[in-house]
MARKEGU-750770 format. One record per atom (N, C-alpha, C, O): residue in one letter; x, y, z. Coordinates in steps of 0.001 Angstrom, whole numbers, plus 500000, padded with zeros to 6 digits. Each point is the difference from the previous one (the first is absolute). Layout:
N
AXYZ
...
***
This chain:
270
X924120361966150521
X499970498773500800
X501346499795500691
X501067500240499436
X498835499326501758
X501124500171500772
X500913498571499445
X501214500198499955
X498296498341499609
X500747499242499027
X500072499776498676
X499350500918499500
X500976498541499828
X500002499825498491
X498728498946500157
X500253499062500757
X498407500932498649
X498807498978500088
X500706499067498901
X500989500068499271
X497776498847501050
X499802499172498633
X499052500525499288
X498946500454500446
X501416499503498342
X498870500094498745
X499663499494499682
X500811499114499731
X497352500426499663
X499603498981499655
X498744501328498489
X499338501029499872
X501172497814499486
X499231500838498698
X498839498850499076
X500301498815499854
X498702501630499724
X498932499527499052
X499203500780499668
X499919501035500661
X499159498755498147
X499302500965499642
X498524500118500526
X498980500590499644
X501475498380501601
X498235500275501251
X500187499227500688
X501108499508499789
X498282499962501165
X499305499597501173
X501213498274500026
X500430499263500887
X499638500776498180
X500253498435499985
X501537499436501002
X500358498954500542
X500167502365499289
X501396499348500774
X499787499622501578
X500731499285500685
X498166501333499675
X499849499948501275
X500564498756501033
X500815500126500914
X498597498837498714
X500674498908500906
X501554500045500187
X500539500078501104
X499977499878497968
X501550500445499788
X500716501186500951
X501181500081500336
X497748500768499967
X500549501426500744
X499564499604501275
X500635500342500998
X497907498676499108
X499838499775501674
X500936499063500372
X500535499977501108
X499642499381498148
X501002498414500393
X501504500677500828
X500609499782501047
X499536501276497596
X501700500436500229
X499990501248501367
X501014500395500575
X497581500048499713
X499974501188501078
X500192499208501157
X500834500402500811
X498306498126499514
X500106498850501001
X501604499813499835
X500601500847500661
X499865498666498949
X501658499454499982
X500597500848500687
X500561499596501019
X499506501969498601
X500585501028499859
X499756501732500714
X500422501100499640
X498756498481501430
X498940501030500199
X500322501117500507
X499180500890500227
X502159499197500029
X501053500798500873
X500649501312498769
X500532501087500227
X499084498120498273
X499908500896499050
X499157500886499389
X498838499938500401
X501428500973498638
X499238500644499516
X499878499361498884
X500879499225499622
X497631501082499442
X499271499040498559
X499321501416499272
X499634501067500493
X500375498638498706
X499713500837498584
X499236499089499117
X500572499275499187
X498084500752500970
X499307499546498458
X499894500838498998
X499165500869500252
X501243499221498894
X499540500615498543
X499317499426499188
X500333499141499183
X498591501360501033
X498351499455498952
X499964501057498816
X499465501108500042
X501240498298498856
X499668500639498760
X498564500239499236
X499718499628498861
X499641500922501847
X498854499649499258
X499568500856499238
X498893499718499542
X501673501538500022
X500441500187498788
X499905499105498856
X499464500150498902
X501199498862501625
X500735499313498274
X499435498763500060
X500409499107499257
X498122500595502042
X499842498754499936
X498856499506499125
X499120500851500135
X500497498306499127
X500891498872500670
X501635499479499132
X500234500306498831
X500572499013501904
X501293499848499202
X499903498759498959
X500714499639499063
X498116499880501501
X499945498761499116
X499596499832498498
X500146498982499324
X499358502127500313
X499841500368498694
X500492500268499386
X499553500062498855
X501857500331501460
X500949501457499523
X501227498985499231
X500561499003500455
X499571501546498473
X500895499434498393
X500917499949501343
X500029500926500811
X500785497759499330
X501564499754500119
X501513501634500251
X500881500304500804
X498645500117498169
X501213501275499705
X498827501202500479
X500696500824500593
X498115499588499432
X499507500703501077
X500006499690501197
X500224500913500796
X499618498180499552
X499994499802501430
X501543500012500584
X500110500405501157
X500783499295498332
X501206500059500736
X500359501888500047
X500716500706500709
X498839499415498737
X500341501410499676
X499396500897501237
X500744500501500843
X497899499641499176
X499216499978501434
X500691499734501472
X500386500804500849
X499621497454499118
X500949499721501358
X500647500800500300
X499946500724500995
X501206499227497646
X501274501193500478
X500017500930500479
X500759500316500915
X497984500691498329
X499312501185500634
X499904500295501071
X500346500957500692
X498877497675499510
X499631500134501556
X500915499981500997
X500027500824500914
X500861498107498926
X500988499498500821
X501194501163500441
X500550500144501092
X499644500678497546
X500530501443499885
X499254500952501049
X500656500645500819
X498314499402499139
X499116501396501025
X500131499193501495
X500201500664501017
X499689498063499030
X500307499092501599
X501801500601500531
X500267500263501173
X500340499801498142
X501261499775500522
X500224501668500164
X500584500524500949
X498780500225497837
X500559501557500506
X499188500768501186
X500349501007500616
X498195498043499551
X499366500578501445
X500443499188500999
X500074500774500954
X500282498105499441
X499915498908501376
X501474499533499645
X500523499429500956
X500060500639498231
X501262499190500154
X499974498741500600
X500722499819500981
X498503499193498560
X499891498776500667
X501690499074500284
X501120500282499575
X498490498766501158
X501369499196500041
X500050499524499315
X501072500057499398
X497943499122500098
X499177499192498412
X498641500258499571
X499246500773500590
X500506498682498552
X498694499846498911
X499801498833500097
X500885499157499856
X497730500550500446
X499050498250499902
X498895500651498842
X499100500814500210
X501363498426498288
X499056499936499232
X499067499188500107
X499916498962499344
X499142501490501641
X498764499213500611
X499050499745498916
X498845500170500388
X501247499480498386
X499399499490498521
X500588499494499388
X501060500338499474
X497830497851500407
X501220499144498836
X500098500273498642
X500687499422499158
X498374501740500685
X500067500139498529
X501618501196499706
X500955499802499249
X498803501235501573
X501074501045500204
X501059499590500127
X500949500674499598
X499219498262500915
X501521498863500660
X500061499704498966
X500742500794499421
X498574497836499371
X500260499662499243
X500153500696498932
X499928499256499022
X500269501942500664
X499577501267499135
X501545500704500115
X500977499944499253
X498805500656501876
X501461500971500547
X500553499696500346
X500988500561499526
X499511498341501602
X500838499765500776
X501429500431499705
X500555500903500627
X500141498254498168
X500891500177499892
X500672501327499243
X501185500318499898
X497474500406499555
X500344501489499425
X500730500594501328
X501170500375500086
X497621499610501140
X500539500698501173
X501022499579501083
X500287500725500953
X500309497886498801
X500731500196500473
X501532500807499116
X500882500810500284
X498812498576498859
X501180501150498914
X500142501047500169
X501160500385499859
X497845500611500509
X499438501325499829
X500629500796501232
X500818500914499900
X498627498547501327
X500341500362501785
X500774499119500274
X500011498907499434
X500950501527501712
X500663499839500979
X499711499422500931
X500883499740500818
X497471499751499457
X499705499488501348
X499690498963499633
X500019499728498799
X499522499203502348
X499739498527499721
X498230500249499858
X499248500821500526
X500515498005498464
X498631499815499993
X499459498781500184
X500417499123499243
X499032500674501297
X498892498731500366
X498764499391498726
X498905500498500264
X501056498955498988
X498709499856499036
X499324498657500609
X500214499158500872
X498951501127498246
X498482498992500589
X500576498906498538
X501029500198499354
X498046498758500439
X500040499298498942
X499281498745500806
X500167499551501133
X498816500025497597
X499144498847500573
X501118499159500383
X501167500106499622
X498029498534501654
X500536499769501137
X500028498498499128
X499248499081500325
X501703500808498552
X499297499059499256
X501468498882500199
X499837498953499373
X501753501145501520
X500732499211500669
X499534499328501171
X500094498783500158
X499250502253500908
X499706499226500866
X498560499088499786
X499644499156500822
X499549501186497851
X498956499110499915
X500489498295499582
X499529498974500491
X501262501109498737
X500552498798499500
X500998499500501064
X500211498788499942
X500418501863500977
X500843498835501014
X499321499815501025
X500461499381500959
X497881501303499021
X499113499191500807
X499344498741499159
X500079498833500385
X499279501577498439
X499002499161499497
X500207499412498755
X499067499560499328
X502466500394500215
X500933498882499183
X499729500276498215
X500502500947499396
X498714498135500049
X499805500270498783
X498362500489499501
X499489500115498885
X499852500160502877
X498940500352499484
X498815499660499831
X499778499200500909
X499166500934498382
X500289501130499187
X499533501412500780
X499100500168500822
X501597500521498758
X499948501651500779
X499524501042499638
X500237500171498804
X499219500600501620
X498946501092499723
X500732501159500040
X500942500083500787
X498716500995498350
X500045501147500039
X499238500947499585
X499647499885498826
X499882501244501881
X498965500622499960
X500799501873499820
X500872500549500673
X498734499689498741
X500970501765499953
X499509500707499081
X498963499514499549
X501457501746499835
X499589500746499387
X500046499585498286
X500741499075499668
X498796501334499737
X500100499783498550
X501544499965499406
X500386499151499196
X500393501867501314
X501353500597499515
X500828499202500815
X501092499834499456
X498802499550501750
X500847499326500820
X499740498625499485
X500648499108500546
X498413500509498378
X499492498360499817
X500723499848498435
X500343498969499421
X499748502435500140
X500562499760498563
X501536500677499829
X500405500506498954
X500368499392502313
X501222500693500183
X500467498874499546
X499314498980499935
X502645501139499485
X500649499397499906
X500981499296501002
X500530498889499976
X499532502379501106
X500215499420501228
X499473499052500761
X500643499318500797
X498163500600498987
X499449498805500746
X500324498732499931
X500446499188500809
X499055500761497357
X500787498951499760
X501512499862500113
X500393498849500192
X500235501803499752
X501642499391500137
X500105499919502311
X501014499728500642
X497704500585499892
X499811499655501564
X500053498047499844
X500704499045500328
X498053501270498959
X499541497858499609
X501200499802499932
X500659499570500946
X499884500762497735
X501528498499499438
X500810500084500813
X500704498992500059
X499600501965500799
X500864500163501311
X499762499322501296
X500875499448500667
X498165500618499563
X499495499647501367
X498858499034499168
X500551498899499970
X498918501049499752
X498841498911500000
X500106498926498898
X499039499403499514
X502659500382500056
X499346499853498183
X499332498189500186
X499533499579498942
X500403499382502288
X499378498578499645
X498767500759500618
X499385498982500318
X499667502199500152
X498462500142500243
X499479500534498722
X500550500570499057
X497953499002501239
X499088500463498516
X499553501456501041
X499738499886501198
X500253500995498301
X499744501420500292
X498594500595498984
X500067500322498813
X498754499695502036
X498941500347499152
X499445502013500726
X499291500474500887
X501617500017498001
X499423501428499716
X498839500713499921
X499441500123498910
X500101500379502116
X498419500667499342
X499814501718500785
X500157500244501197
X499602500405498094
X499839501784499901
X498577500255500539
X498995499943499292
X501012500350502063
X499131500771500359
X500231501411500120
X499664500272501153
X500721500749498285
X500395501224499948
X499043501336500272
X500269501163500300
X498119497909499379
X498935500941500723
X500104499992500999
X499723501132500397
X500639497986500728
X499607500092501720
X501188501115500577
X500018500251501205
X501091500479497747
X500618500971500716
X499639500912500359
X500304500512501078
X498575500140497692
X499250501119500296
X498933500027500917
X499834500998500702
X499330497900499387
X499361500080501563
X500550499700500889
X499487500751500830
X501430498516499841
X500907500482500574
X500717501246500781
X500235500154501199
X500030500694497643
X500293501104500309
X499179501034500188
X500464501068500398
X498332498796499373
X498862500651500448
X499693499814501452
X500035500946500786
X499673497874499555
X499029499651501008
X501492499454500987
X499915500540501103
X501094498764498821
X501217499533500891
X499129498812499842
X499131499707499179
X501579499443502300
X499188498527500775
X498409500319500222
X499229499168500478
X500321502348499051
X498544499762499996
X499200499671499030
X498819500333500100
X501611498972498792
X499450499995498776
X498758498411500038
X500345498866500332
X498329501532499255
X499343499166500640
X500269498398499381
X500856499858499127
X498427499052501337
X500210498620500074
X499337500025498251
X500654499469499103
X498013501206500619
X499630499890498757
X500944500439498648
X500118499263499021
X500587502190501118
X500636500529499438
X501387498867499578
X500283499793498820
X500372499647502160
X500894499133500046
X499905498755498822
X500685499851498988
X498211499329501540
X499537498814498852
X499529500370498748
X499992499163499097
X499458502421500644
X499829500165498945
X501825500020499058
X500491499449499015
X499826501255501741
X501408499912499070
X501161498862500020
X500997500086499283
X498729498661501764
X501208499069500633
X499002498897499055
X500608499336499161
X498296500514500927
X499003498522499186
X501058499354499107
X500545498898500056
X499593502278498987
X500713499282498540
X501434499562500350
X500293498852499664
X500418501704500807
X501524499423500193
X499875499287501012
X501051499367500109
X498308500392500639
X500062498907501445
X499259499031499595
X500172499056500772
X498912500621498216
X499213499018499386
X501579499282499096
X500500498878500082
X499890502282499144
X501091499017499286
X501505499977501341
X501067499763499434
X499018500362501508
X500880499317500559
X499798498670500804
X500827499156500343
X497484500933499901
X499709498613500284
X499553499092499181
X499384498999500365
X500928501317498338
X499622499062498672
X501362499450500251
X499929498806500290
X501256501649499697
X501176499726499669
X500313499292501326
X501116499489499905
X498217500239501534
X500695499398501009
X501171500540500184
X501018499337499803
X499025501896500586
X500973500452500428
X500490499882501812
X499184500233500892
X501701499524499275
X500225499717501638
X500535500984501028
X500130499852501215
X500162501237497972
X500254501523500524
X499546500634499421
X499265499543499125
X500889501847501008
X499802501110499044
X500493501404501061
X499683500463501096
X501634499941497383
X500709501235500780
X499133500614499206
X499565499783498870
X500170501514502433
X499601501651499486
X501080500757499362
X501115500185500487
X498638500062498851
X501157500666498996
X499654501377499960
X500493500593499040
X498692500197501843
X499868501511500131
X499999500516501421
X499684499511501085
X500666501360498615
X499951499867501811
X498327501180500119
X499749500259501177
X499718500076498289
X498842500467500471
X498635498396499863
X498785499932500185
X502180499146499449
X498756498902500427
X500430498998501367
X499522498899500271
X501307501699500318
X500213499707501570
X499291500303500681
X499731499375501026
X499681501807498575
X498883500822501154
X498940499260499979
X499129500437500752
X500429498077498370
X498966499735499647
X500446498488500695
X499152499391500652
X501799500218499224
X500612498573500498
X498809499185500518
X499611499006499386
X499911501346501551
X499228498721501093
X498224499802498847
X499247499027500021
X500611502130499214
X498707499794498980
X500457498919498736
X499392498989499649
X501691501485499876
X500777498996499150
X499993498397500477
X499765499019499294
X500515501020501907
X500313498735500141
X498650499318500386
X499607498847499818
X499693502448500890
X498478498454500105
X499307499725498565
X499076499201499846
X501600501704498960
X499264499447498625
X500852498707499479
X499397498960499736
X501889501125500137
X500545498781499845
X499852498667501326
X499782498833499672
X500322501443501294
X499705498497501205
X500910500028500553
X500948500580499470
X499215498879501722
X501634499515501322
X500310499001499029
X501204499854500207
X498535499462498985
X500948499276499007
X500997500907499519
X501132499550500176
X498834501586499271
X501345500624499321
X500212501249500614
X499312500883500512
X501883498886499261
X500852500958500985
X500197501668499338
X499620500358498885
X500885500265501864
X499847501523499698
X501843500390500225
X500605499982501072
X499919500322497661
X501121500486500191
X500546501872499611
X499686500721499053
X500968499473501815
X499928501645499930
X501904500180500248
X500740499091500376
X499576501975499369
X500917500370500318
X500868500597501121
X501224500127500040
X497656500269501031
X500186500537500914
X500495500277501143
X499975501033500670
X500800497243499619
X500682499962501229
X501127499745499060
X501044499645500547
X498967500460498154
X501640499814499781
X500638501340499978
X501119500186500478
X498125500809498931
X500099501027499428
X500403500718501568
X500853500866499802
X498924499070501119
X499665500644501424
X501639499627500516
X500679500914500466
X499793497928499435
X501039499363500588
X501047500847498585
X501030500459500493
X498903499722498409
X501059500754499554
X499994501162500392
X501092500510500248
X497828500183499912
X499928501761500601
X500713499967501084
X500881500845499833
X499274498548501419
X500423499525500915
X501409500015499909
X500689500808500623
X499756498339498633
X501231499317499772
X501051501716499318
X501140500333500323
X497780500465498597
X500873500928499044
X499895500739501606
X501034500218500631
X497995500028499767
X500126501035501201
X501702499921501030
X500731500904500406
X499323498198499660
X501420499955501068
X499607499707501210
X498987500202500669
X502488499039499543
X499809500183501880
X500001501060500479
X499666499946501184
X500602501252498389
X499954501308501166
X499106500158499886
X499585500674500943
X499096498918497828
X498679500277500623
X498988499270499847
X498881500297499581
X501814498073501008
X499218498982500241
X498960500067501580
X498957499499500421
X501837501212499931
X499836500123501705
X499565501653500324
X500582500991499558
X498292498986501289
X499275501526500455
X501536500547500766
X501083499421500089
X498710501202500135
X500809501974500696
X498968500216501140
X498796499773499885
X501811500687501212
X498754500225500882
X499452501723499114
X500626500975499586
X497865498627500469
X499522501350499736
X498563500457500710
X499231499357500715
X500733501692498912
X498668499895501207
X498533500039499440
X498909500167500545
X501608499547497747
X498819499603499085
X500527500006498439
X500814500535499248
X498085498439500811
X500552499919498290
X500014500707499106
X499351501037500145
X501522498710498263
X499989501160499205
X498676500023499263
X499382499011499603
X500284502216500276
X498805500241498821
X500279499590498718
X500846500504499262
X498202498287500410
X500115499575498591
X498712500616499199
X499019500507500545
X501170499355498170
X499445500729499090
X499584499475499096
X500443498982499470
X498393501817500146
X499491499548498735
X499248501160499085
X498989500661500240
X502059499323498408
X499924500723499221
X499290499405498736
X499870498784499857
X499591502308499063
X499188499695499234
X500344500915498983
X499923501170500376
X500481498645498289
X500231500551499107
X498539500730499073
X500006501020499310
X499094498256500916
X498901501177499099
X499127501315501199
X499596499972501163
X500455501184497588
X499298500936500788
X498211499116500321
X499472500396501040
X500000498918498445
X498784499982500000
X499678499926501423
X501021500259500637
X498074499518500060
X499173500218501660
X500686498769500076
X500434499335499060
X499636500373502410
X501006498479500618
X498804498950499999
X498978500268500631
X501145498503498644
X498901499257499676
X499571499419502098
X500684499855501013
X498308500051498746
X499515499493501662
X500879498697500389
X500561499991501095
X499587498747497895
X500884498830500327
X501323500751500812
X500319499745501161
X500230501045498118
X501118500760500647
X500358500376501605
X500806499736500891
X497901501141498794
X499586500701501510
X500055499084501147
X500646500149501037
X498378498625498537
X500027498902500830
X501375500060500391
X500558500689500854
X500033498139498060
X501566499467500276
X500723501085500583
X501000499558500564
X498901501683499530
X501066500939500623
X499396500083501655
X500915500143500811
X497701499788499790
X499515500257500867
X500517498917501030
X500465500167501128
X499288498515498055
X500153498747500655
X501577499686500861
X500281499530501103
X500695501125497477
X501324500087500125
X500724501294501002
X501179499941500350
X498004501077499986
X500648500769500243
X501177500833499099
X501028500479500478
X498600499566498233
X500475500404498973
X499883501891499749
X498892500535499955
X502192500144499929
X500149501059499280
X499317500056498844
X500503499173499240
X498525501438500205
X499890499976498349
X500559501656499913
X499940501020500686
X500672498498497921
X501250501019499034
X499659500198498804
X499596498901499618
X500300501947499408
X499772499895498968
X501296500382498983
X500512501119500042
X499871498019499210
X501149500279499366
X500819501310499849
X501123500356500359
X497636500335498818
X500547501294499639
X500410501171500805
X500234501077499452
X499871498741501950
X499623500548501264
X502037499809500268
X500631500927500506
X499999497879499089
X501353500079500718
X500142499450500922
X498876499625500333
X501975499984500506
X500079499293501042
X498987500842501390
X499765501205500095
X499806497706500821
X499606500961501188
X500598500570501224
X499340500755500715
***
């Protein structure tokens, strides 16, 4: 690659908004998704396996693409690794983490929703997010951790039935609780955003991470490459995939749509 890209890493489909948001800002650059899907999903994975993994990964990103940085485009991986990897590398990293500051200096004491993976609902990080940022809101927790895997099957095509079968139970108890927001706390349930919200109502709000997360990529990027270079086309961004298995069709899509390279890990840089 003729610049140093950004890297954006998860163990599927889910970082996506994060990589379109930051390709819009930034488009004059080159992007690197790394879809572990290998090792997915991350949300399952013991604490001290999963950081271990990241690293892995984050290790095979930097010796093929040499990124400028890493966007741990997963709040579970963020809340998991973050600070292993920044210890570890030399480069700056970007992490995700439910959007659970800016929910409370919108919507005060609450009460506030959160919706995320099983491992991101029973992290310790989270809670020490609340007593930090939220500690006068009531914060009501609930694990939908099945809707990752369809998700990652099907992308934004996953049908309207499939959806309520798995959102009923935790969106029933966030409107038991009158909740007046509710952050997504995964980023593969962004892809689902506008279905989410017609099950809860235009009464409560939908909080995500995404334009914050976009404005730090931005910000680590620099002024020398805040601003395009005349060129006479943009760089080829990429999207790589860590398992040998056949490239799931959601993929195919998202790479067709994007104009995406697909790479397969073991292959080396292209």
């Amino acid at each position: 690659m003729a610049s140093r890209p950004i890297a954006y890493l998860d163990s599927g489909l889910g970082g996506f908004p994060y990589f379109d948001a930051s390709r819009r800002a930034l488009p004059h650059l080159a992007h690197v998704y790394y879809a572990d899907t290998a090792s997915f999903p991350y949300g399952e994975r013991a604490p001290a396996e999963l950081s271990a993994i990241v690293t892995s990964a984050v290790d095979r990103l930097i010796a093929d693409f040499d990124p400028m940085m890493v966007v741990v485009a997963c709040n579970t991986a963020s809340v998991v690794a973050l600070d292993a990897l920044r210890a570890t590398f030399a480069l700056p990293f970007v992490g995700v983490v439910p959007a659970i500051k800016p929910a409370a200096e919108r919507y005060g004491t609450g009460p506030i929703g959160l919706i995320a993976t099983t491992r991101t609902v029973e992290d310790p990080y989270v809670s020490a997010l609340i007593r930090r940022y939220a500690p006068e809101s009531r914060v009501v927790m609930v694990a939908a951790g099945g809707l990752v895997d369809r998700i990652e099957r099907n992308g934004a095509d996953i049908s309207a039935s499939e959806l309520n079968d798995v959102l009923r139970g935790p969106i029933a108890t966030l409107a038991t609780e009158r909740v007046r927001c509710v952050v997504l706390g995964c980023t593969h349930f962004i892809h689902v955003r506008n279905h989410v919200q017609s099950m809860l109502g235009d009464g409560v709000a939908l909080v995500d991470s995404v334009e914050g997360v976009t404005r730090q990529i931005v910000r680590v990027a620099g002024a020398d490459n805040s601003q395009p270079s005349p060129s006479p086309s943009p760089p080829q961004s990429v999207l790589v995939l860590s398992s040998r298995a056949e490239i799931p069709a959601a993929y195919e899509r998202i790479a067709r749509s994007r104009g995406l390279l697909v790479h397969r890990a073991e292959e080396g840089a292209p």
